[in-house]
C-alpha positions in Angstrom: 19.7 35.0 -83.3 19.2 34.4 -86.9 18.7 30.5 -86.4 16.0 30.6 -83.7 14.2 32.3 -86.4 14.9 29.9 -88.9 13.8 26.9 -86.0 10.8 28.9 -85.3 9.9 29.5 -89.3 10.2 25.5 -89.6 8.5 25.0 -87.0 5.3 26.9 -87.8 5.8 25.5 -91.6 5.9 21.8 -90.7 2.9 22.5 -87.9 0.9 24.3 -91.3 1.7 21.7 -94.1 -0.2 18.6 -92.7 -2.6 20.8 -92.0 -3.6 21.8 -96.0 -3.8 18.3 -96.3 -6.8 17.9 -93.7 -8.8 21.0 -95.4 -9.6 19.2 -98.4 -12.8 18.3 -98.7 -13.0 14.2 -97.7 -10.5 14.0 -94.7 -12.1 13.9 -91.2 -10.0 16.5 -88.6 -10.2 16.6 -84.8 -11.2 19.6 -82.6 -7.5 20.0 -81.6 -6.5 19.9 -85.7 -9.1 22.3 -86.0 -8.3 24.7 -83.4 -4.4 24.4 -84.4 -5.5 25.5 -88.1 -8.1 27.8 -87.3 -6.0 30.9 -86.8 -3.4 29.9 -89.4 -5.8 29.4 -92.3 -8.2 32.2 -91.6 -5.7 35.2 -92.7 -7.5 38.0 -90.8 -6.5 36.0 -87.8 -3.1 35.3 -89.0 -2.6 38.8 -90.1 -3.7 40.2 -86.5 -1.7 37.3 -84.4 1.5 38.2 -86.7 1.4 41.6 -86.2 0.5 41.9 -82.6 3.7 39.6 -82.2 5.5 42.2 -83.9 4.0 44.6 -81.8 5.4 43.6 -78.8 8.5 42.7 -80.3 9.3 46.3 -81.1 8.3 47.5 -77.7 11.0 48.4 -75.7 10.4 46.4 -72.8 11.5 43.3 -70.8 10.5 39.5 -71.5 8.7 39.2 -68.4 6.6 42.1 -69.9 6.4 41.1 -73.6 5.7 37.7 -72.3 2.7 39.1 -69.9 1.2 41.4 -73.4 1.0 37.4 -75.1 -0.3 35.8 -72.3 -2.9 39.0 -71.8 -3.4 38.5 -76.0 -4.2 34.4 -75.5 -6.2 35.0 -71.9 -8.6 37.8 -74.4 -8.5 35.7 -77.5 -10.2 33.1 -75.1 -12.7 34.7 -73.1 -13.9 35.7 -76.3 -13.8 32.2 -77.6 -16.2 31.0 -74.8 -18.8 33.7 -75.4 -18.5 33.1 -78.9 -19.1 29.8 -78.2 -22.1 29.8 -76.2 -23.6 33.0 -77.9 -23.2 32.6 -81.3 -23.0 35.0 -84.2 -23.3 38.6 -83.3 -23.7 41.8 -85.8 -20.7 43.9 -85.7 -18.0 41.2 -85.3 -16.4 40.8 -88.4 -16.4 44.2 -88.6 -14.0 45.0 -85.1 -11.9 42.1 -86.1 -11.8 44.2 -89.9 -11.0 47.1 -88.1 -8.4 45.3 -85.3 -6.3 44.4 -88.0 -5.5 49.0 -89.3 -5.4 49.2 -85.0 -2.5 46.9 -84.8 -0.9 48.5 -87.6 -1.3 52.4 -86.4 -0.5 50.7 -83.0 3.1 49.8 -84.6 3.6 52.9 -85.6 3.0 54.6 -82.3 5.8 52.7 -80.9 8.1 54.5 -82.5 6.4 58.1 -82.2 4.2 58.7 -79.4 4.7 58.9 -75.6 5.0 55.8 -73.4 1.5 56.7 -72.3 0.0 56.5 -75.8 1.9 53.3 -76.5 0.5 51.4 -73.6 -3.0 52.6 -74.7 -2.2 51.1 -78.1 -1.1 47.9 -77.0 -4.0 47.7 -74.0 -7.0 48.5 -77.3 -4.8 45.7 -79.5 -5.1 43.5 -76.7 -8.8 44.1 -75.8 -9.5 43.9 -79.9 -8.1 40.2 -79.6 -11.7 39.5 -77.9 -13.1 39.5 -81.5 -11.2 37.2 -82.8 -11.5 34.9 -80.2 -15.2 35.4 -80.4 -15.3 34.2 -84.3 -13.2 31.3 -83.5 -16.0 30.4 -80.8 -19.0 31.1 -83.4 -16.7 28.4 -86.2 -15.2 25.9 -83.1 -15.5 22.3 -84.3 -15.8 19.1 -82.2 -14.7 19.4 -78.3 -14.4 23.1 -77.2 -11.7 22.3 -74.8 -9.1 20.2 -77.5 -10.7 23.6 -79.9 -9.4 25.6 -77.3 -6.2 23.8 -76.7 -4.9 23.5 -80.7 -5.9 27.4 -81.0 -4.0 28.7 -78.0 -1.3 26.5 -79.8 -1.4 28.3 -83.0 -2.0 31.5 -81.7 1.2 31.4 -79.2 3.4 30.6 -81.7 2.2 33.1 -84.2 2.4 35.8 -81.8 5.9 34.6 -80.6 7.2 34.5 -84.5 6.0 37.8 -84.7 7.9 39.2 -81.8 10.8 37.8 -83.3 10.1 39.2 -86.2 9.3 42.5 -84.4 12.4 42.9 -82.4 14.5 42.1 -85.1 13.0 44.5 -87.8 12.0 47.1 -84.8 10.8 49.9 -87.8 7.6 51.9 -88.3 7.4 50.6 -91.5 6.5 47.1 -90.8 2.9 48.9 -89.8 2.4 49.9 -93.3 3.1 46.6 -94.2 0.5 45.5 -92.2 -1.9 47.6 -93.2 -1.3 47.0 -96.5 -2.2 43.2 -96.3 -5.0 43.9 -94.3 -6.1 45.9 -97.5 -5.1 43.0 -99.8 -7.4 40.9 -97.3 -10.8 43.1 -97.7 -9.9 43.4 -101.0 -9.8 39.6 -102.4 -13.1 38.9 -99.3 
């Protein structure tokens, strides 16, 4: 248990390092480099992706299901990529993907205290609140949108899946205020 972790931690480190290097100022990236560091390097992104991962870790459900919530997660975090893309900067964006990040962390918390019915309400607005992040990754995607696409749906998977892990193996209502506390660091140092 513990070592898929550790395989999945080095993974997503050795995927991030090269990266730094291509955000200096001077080095030329592709649009799949791009997409790939997109969601790791923007931390309201990385915050959301993490803890939606750990969202559905600490849900009590199967893989098949945990696996559908991620797949739902990506298939949102696109379609609001493409209208992004092609509509550009709307008012009120920044805002829901502000306010996304304190609905995934009450949304952890009502795992572990409200009715089924509540939960899956939780996880459904979490899910549909991945449409704004998707949409600022459109507004900022660089080069080819489909090798864009392609590195972010990357990054995103494996953020949400090392979340999960982390989820399911923490599984407390306290990782929420955890959350919510780094989304306050976040809009604090913005």
């Amino acid at each position: 248990m513990k070592t898929t972790i550790y395989k999945l931690a080095t993974l997503c480190t050795l995927l991030v390092s090269p990266g730094f290097a291509l955000a200096h100022p001077g080095h030329q990236s592709t649009a799949l480099s791009s997409g790939v560091l997109h969601p790791i390097t923007g931390v309201d992104h990385l915050i959301m992706l993490l803890a939606f991962g750990a969202l559905v870790g600490c849900l009590t459900a199967t893989r098949t299901q945990k696996s559908g919530l991620i797949f739902g997660a990506l298939a949102m975090l696109m379609v609001g990529l493409l209208i992004g893309n092609v509509v550009g900067m709307a008012s009120g964006v920044e805002m829901a993907i502000v306010a996304s990040l304190f609905v995934v962390s009450a949304s952890i918390w009502q795992v572990f205290s409200a009715s089924q019915k509540m939960v899956k309400l939780a996880v459904g607005l979490c899910i549909g609140m991945m449409f704004f992040h998707g949409y600022a990754h459109g507004v900022e995607a660089q080069g080819t949108l489909g090798l864009f696409s392609l590195g972010m749906a990357f990054s995103a998977t494996l953020l949400m899946i090392l979340g999960s892990q982390v989820g399911r193996l923490v599984a407390n209502r306290w990782m929420s205020v955890g959350v919510a506390a780094a989304s306050s660091l976040f809009l604090m140092a913005s």
